[in-house]
C-alpha positions in Angstrom: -9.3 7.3 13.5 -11.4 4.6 14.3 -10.2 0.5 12.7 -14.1 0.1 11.8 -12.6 2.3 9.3 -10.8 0.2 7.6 -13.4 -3.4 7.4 -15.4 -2.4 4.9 -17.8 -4.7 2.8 -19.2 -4.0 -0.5 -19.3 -3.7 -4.2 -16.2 -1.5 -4.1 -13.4 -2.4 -1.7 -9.7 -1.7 -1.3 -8.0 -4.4 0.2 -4.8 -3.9 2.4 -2.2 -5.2 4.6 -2.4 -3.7 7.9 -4.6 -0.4 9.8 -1.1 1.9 8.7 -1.9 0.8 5.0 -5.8 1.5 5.8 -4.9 5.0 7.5 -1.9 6.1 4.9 -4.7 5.3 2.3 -7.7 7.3 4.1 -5.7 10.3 4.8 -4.2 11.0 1.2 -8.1 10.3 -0.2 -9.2 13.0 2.6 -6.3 15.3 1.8 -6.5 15.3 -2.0 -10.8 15.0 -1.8 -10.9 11.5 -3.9 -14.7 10.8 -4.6 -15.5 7.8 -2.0 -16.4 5.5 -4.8 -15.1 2.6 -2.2 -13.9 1.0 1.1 -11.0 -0.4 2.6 -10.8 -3.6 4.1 -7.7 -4.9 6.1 -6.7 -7.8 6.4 -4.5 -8.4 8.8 -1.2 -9.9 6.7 -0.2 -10.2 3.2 -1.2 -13.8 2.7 -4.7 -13.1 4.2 -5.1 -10.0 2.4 -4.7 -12.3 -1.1 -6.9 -15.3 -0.1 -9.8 -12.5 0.9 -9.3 -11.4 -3.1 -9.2 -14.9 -4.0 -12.6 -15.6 -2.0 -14.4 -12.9 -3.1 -13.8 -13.5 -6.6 -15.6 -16.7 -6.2 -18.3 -15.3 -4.0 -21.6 -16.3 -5.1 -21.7 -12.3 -4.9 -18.2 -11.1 -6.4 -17.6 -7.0 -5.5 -17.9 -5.5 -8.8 -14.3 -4.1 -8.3 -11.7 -5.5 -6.0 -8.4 -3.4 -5.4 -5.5 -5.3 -3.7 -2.7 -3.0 -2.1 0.4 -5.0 -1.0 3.8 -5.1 -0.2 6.4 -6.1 -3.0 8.9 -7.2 -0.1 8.7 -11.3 -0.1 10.9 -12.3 -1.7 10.8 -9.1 -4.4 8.4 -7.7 -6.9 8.9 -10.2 -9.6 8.1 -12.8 -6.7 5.6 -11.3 -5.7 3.7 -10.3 -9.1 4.2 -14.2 -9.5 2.6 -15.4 -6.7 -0.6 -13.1 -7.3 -0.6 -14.9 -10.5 -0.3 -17.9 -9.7 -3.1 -17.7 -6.7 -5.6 -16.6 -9.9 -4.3 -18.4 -12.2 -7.7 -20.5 -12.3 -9.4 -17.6 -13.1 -10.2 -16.4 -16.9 -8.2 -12.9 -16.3 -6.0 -12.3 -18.8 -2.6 -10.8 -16.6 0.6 -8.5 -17.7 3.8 -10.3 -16.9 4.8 -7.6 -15.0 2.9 -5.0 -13.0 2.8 -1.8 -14.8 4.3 1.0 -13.3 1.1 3.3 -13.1 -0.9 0.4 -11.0 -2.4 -2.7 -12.8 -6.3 -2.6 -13.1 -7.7 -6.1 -15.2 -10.9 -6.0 -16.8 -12.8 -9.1 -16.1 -13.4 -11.4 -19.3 -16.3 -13.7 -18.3 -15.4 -12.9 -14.4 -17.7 -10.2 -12.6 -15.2 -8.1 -10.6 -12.7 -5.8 -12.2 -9.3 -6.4 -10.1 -6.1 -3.5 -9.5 -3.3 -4.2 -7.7 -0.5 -1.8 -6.2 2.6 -3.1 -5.4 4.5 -1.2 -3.1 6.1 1.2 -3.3 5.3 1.9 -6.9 4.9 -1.4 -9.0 8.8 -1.2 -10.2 11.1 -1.7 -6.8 11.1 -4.1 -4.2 9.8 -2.2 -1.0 7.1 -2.2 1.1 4.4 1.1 2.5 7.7 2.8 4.4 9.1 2.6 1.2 6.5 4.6 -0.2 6.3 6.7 2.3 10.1 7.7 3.0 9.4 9.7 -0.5 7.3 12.3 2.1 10.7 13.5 3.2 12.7 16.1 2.3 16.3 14.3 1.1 18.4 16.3 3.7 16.2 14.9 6.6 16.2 11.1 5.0 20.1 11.6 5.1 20.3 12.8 8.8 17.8 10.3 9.9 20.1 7.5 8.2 23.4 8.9 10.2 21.1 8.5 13.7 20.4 5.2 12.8 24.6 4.2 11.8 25.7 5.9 14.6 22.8 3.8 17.2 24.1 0.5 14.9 27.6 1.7 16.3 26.1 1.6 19.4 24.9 -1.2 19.4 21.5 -0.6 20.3 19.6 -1.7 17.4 17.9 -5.0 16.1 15.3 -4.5 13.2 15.9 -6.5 10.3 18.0 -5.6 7.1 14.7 -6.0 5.4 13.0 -3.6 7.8 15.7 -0.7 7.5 13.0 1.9 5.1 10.7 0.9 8.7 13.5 2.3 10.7 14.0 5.1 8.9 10.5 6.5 8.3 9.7 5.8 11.9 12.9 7.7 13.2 12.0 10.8 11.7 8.6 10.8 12.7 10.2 10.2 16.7 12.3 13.2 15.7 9.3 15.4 15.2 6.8 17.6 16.6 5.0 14.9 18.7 7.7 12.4 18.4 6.0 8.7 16.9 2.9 9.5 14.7 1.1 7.0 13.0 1.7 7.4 9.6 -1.5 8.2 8.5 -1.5 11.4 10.9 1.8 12.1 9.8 0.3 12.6 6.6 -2.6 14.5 7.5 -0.3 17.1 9.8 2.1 17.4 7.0 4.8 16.2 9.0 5.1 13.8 5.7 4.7 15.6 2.6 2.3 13.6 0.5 2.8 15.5 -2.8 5.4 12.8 -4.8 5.1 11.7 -8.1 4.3 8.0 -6.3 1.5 9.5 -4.5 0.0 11.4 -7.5 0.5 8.1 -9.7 -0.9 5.8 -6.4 -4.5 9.0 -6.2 -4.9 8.6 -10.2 -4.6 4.9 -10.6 -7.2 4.6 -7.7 -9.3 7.1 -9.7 -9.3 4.6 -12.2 -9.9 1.6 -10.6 -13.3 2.8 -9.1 -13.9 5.9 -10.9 -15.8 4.3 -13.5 -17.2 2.0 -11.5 
């Protein structure tokens, strides 16, 4: 799957993270046939992916709906949700004080562009896309994929992060698999991850509304 997939620029656009949010994101549309009522756009980091919002809005050509797709890992979600804020607070959007668990979407009150954001992994924990994605597997497998990883800490042989341990996991399995170290995105569309989760279904419908009526 080719990046120039994922740097799209129009009146609809999704805006992510990284190429694994951009490809996670295009395979569950491709998978579950979502209308392409939009295109993704990746930024490259979380901070960049917020001040590209932040600069469209004020575009003298605004997108006429802006999604923003992000991690809720620095420091948490309520940090997170409070940074957003406060990077738009200049703006005459009237905000939740919390993100709502189906995925926030803000009309725009003398703005043009209707906003949604998606805090991964699903607007009420502190997580980030492996988060959401550790859901694709079966509980048995997420439990013998944790003892691999104790038993290499006994070892000594690993180094990630605390912060990175859902990374770890996710990322063992896939090395444990059928073509050991898929991308995520074609982990998805080979079914090595099973998208079918509640946080997947609630992620597909509150995309559906972002740009559905759009």
């Amino acid at each position: 799957m080719s990046d120039s997939w994922c740097k799209h620029e129009g009146k609809n656009v999704l805006l992510v993270e990284g190429t694994n949010d951009c490809h996670v994101i295009l395979a569950l549309c491709a998978k579950y046939k979502l209308p392409e009522t939009f295109g993704i756009y990746e930024c490259g980091s979380d901070s960049k992916a917020i001040k590209r919002l932040n600069a469209l809005i004020s575009s003298p050509e605004p997108p006429q709906v802006i999604g923003l797709v992000i991690d809720a890992d620095e420091p948490d979600l309520g940090g997170r949700w409070s940074g957003i804020l406060a990077r738009l607070a200049h703006y005459n959007y009237v905000f939740p004080n919390s993100p709502a668990p189906e995925g926030t979407v803000i009309e725009p009150v003398s703005e043009v562009s209707r906003l949604g954001f998606w805090l991964m992994p699903n607007n009420q924990d502190s997580g980030m896309l492996e988060d959401f994605c550790s859901e694709m597997i079966d509980g048995a497998a997420v439990a013998g994929t944790r003892e691999c990883i104790e038993f290499a800490n006994t070892k000594g042989i690993t180094s990630f992060k605390a912060a990175h341990y859902s990374k770890a996991v996710v990322h063992t399995y896939l090395a444990l698999q059928d073509e050991p170290g898929r991308p995520l995105g074609q982990a998805i569309t080979s079914q090595t991850l099973h998208s079918d989760t509640s946080t997947t279904r609630a992620f597909l419908a509150w995309l559906n509304r972002l740009f559905g009526s759009s």
